[in-house]
C-alpha positions in Angstrom: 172.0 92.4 5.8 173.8 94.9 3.6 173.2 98.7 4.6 174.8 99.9 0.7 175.6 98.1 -2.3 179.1 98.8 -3.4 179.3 99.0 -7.7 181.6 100.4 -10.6 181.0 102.8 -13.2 182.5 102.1 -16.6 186.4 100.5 -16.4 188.0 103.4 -14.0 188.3 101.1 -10.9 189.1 98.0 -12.5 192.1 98.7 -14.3 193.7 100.8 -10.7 192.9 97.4 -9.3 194.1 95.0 -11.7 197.6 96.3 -11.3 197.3 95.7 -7.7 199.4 92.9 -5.8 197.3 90.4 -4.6 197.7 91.5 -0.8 196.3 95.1 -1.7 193.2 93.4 -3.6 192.8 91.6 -0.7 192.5 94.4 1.6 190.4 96.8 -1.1 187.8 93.8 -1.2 187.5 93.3 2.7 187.2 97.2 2.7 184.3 97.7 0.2 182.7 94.6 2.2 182.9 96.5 5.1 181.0 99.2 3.7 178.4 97.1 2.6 178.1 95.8 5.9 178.4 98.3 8.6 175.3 100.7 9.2 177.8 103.4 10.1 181.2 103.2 8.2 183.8 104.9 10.0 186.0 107.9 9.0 188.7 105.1 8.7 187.5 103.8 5.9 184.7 106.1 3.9 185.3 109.9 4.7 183.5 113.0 2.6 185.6 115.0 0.8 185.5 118.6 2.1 184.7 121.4 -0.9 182.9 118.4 -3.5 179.6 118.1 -4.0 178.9 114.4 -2.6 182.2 112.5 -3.3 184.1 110.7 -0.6 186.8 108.5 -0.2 187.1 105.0 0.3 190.3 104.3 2.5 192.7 101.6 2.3 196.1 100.9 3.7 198.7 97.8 3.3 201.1 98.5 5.5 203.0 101.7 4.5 200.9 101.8 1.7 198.2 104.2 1.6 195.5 103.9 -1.2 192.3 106.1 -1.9 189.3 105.4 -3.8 187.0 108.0 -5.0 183.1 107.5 -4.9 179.9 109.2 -4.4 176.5 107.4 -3.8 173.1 107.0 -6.1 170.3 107.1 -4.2 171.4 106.8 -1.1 172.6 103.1 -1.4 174.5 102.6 -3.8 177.9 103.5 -4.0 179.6 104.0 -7.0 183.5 103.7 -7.1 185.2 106.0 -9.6 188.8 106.5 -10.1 192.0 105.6 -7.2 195.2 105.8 -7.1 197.7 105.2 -4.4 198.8 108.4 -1.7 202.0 109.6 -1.3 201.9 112.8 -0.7 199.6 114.7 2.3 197.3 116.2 0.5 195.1 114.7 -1.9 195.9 115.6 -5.6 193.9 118.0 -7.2 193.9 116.3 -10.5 192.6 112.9 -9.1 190.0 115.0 -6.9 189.3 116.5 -10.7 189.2 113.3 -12.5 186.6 111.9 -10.1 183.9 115.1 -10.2 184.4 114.3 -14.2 183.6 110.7 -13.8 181.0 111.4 -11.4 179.0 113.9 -13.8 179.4 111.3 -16.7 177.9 108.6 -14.6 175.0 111.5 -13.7 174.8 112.4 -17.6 174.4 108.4 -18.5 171.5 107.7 -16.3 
């Protein structure tokens, strides 16, 4: 049984994750199936964004290699993955944090 349905809104994801080796797709596909499957996702991998309205992170690391995925959820179940880009630095960028809330709006204004 799957708890949330993971989808895509427009080409953001796909072309972050087209550039990927195949080891990091690897890992980014076992992740979202993860969330699909677990009633209660831990921090690990799906964490809330303090300071947004609704938009968390989906967590993957290869290795060193830290990646982050932005998302929010339709109606409860549905999560919808926005833009990602891979972590270097401590903190989060502000920019990417931006570019999400701007995706997430657009997929708000569309329905």
């Amino acid at each position: 049984m799957k708890y949330r349905k993971v989808t895509f809104f427009k080409n953001y994801f796909q072309d972050f994750f087209d550039k990927q080796s195949l080891k990091v797709k690897t890992k980014i596909v076992w992740t979202f199936e993860l969330i699909e499957d677990l009633q209660r996702v831990p921090e690990t991998y799906l964490k809330h964004l303090e300071n947004t309205e609704g938009l968390y992170e989906i967590r993957v690391q290869v290795a060193s290699d830290i990646f982050r995925i932005f998302c929010f959820f339709d109606e409860g179940k549905l999560i919808v993955v926005a833009n990602s880009f891979q972590k270097k630095t401590q903190k989060t960028p502000k920019k990417e944090i931006e570019m999400a809330l701007k995706i997430k709006r657009e997929y708000e204004d569309s329905k």
